[in-house]
Structure formats: C-alpha cells, structure tokens
N, C-alpha and C positions, 0 to 999 in steps of 0.2 A: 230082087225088089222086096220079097216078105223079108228081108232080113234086116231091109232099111229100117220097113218099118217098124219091127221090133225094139230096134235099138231106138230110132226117134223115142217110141214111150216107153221103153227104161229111162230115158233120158227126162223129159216130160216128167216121172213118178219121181225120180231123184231131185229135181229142183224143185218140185212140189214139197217131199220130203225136209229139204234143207230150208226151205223158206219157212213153212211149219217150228220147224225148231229154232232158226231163228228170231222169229216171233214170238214164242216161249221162252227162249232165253232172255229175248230181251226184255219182256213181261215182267220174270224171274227179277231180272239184273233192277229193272224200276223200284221193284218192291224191298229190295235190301239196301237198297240206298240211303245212307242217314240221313234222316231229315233235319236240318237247326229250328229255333226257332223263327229265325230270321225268313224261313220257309213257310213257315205258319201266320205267323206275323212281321210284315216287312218295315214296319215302322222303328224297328232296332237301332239301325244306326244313329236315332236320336238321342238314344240314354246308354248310359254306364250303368252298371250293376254291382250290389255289393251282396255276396253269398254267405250263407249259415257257417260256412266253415272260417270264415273273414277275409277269403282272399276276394278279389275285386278284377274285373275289365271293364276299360273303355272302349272296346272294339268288338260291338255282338251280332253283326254279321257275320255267320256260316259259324258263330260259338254256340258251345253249349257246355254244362260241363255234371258227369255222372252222379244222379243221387241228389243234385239240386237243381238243374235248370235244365229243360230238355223237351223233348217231345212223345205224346202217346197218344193213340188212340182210341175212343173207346168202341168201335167198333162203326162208325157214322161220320165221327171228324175227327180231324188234330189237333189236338191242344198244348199248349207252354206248360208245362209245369214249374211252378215255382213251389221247392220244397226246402224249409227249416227247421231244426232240432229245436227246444225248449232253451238248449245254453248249448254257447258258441261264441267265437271273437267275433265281437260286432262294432256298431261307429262307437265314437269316441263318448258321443251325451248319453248315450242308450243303454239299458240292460237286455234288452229285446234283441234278437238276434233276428234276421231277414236274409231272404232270397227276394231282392226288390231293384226294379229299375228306377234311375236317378236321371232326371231329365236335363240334360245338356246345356240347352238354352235357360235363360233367366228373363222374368218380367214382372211388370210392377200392374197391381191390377185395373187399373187404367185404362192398359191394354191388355190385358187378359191372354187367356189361351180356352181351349175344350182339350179334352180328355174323354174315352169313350173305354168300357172294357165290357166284354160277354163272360161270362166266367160259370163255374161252380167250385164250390169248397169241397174238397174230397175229405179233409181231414182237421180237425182240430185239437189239441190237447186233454186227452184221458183225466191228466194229473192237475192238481190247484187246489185253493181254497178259495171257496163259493162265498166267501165277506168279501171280496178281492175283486170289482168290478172290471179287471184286466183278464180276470181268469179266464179260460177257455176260448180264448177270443185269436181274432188274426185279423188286422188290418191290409184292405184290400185296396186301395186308393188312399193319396194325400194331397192338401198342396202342401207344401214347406216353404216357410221362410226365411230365405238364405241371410236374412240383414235381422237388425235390434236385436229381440229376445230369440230368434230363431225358432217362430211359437206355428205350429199349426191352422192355419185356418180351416181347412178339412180332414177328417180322418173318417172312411168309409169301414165299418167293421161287422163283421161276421161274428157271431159266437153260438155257444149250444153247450148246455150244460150235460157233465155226462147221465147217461139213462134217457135224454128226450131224446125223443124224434125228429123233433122240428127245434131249428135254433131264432136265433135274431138277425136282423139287421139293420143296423143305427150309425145315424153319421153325428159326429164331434168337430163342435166350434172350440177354437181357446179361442178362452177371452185374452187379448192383445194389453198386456197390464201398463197403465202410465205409470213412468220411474223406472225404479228398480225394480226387478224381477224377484220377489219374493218365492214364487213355487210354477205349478201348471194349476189352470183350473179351466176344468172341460164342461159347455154345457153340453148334452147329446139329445137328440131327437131318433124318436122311433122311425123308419121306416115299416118294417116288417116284422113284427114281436113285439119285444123289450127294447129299451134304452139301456144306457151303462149303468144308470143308478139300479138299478132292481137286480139285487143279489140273494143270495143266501143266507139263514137264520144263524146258520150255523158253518163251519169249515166243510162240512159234509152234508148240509140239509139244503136243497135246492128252491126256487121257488116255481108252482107250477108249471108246466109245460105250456108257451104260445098257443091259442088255437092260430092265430095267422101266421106264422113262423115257417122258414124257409128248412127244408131237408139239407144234409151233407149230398152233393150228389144232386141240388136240383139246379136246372141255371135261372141265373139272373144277370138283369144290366142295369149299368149307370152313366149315365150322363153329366159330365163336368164339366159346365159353361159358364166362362167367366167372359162376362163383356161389359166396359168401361165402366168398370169396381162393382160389378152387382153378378154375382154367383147364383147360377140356378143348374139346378139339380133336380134330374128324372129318374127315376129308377123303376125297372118293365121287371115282370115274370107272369109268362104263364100261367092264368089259374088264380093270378092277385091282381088287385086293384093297382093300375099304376101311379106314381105316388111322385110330385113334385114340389121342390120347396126352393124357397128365394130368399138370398141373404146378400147385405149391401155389406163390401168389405170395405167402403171410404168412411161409412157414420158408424158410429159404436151404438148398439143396443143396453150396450153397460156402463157407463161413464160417470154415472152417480149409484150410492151404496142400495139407493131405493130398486135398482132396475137390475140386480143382481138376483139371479131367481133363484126359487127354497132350495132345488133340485141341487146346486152348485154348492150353497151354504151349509144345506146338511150333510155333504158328501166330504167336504174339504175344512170347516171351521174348525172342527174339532183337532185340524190338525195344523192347520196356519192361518196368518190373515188371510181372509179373501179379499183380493185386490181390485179396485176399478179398472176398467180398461180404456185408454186412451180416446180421447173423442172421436178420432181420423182412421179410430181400428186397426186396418194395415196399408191402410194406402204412401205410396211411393214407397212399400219396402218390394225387395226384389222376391220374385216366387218362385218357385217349382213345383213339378207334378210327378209322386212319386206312384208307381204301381207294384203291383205282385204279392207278394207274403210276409208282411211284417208282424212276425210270430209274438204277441203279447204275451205268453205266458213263460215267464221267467223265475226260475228260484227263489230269485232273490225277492221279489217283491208277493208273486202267486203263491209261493210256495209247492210251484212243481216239481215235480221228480228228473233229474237230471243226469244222472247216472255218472256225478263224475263229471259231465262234460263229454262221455262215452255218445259221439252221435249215431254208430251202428247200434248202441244198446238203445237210448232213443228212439230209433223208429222202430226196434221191434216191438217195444212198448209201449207206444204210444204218445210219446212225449215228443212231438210235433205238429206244425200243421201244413197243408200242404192243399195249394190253391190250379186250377188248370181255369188255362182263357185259352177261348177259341178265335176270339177277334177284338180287336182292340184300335186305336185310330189317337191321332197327336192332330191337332189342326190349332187355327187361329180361333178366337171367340164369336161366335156369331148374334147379331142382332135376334133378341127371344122376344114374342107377341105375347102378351101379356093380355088379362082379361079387363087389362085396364087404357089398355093404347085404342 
C-alpha cells in the first residue's frame, strides 16, 4: 500500500513538473514569435507600400521586410517602423525616397475618408542645408491626388534642426494651380513649432530652437477628416495644447493673385511664377491617404549626405529618417460639430 503511494506522487510531481515547462516553453515559444506589422496594426490590407530601397508590395499582411518595415518595441508597446535612407529608388515624380503606405481605394473629396496615426519620430536627417525648407524633415501623413496636377492637398511633417532638442510640426496645403502646372507651391501652417518657411541664415546657421516644439522620441496624434470636401484636422500630444484646423477642399482660398499669401510669394517668386489656384481647388479629383516616412531630405535638392546611395553607410550616419506608429485606423469621413452648427 505505501508503495502505491509513492509512486501516485512521483507521478503527481512529474506532471506537475511537465506542465510547468510546458507552460514555459510555451511562454518562451510566444515571445520569439515574429511579429508583422499587420499584428500591430491590422488595417494593412488596405494599402501597398513603396520602401527606401524601391522595391514595393501589395500584399502586407504577415509582411515585413529587414531594415525598413517592421516591428519594435520599446519596452511598453509595439510599434511599425517605417525606415528610409536620404537617397534610394523611389517613385517616379520624387527625389525623396519613402518607407510609406499607398492607400488602395481612391475618392473624390465629396466623399471623403479619415485617416488616424499615434506615432513618434525616432529619427531625422543629421545632414542638409538649413536655406532648404525640406531639410531635416520627414513627412508623416498625405492626401494625394491621383488625377490633374497630381498635387497634394495635405502633407503632415515632422522636422528638427540638428543641435535642437525640440523639432516642428506643420502640415502643407498645395495650392491646386488653374491651367498648366508651372511648379509646387506649398502654403504651411504651424501646428507645434515652425512652419516650412522658417529656415536657416545660412547652410549651417539655424534658427532658434521652438519653445513649443515636439522631441524625436515624443508621441503624437492626427486626425484626418475629410467629410463632404471640408478637411479637419486634430492633432493631440501630451503636455501641448490640442490644435485643430479646417480647410474646404471644394472653394479655393487662392483663386485671385490678391489672396496668395507673403509666406508662399517669398518662398517661391524668386524662383517661378506663383500660380492661382483653381476656384473648385480639388474637388471631383480622385484622393488618397498616404502614411509612414516620406524622408524629405534628399541630395539633390537639401544637399545631404548620401554616401553614394550607400544605405547601410546611411544609417550609420545619420542620413535618414525613421518614423514608429503604434496605432493607426483607415475609416469613412465622419460628420465633425463645429462651433458653428
């Protein structure tokens, strides 16, 4: 009889044991698991992606790919990394090279869409010259438009000059040019810092540091609401005043030379006409919503450092930028309460 019962709890300590370890293994086995980002953010199967090195997918659930798209932690959540070198094969109209999602579907602002992203900028471009309102910068959001001039209605950007601490964050209208497309001309509003127009005295002389200005490393959000042609835009952080702003994409703000502002003129005259923009703005052209890292500083126009085109010399040195979102969302536009309804 004692020997039954001995063996019953060997037996009892052995399956204790084995459950134990496999419980730990399987703990273990969770945690090596690669994660995409389609894990982190499951709204992927809506867009295609074009990467810093120029290769491209239309299919990013369970993708990722080493060194530009992928997933990290920082010790709290998981986040997408989108990462791009300074110079690299990128689209066809661009100098700018991008780790950026290209949204699938197409719409005219009419009908609108939203657009949501959490993000922080981990990194931006070392290299450029501070005359060069592109420099140091990385576009975090767009709409694009797929028809006419192919012009911008939004472009949400990050920048920081090197030595601050704190950078900018400023979103860019093009103006939508009636006729022929003579060039780009952006106007920009501050959210947090600077705008595009406030540069450098010099290739190397900066201009003060933001007191309200956004760290590499700190998060922030935006809101892209487009509903029946009227854009409004939220943008949240911690610590700042939340900041919204309303623009109508069916009537032009620019349409006569009078309503063309300094900011635009002295940025761009000196170097073409600056063009009116269409009464109708962008309405009935087709849109899209691009996100992630469309790296502005380029060679050729910043005068960064490129290495060649070397992208592992690149990011030892600095010569990219490099964006993480933790949560992001693709919906339809929704009706926005206004302090005037």
């Amino acid at each position: 009889m004692k020997s039954l019962v001995i063996i019953g709890a060997l037996l009892v300590l052995f399956t204790c044991k084995n459950s134990s370890k496999t419980t730990l293994d399987s703990t273990i086995n969770t945690e090596n698991v690669k994660k995409f980002p389609s894990d982190v953010i499951p709204f992927m199967g809506e867009w295609e992606i074009l990467l810093g090195d120029g290769s491209r997918s239309e299919a990013l659930v369970n993708y990722s790919k080493e060194g530009f798209f992928y997933v990290e932690n920082d010790g709290k959540s998981d986040w997408v990394v989108y990462k791009t070198p300074n110079s690299g094969i990128t689209s066809k109209n661009s100098s700018n090279t991008r780790t950026e999602l290209g949204q699938k579907k197409r719409w005219i602002p009419e009908v609108g869409g939203k657009l949501t992203g959490t993000l922080k900028v981990q990194h931006v471009s070392t290299t450029g010259d501070a005359r060069v309102s592109s420099s140091y910068s990385v576009v975090v959001g767009q709409i694009h438009s797929d028809e006419g001039h192919e012009n911008e209605p939004l472009k949400i950007f990050y920048k920081k000059f090197p030595g601050h601490t704190k950078g900018s964050v400023f979103w860019n209208y093009e103006i939508n040019t009636e006729g022929s497309n003579d060039g780009r001309w952006d106007f920009s509003t501050a959210v947090w810092g600077y705008d595009f127009s406030v540069v450098g005295s010099s290739a190397t002389a900066y201009p003060d540091e933001p007191e309200d200005g956004i760290e590499l490393g700190e998060e922030f959000s935006y809101e892209v609401n487009v509903y029946e042609g009227i854009m409004y835009l939220t943008f949240k952080s911690e610590g700042h005043k939340t900041i919204k702003f309303t623009k109508n994409l069916l009537k032009s703000d620019f349409a006569k030379k009078s309503d063309i502002p300094q900011q635009v003129i002295t940025r761009y005259a000196s170097k073409r006409r600056v063009g009116i923009e269409r009464e109708n703005a962008y309405a009935g052209e087709l849109q899209f919503f691009k996100q992630g890292a469309y790296n502005q500083a380029n060679g050729k126009s910043t005068k960064s450092e490129t290495y060649n085109g070397d992208i592992a010399k690149q990011y030892a040195n600095g010569s990219y930028a490099e964006v993480w979102f933790k949560a992001a969302t693709l919906s339809d536009g929704t009706k926005t309460i206004t302090e005037n309804d």
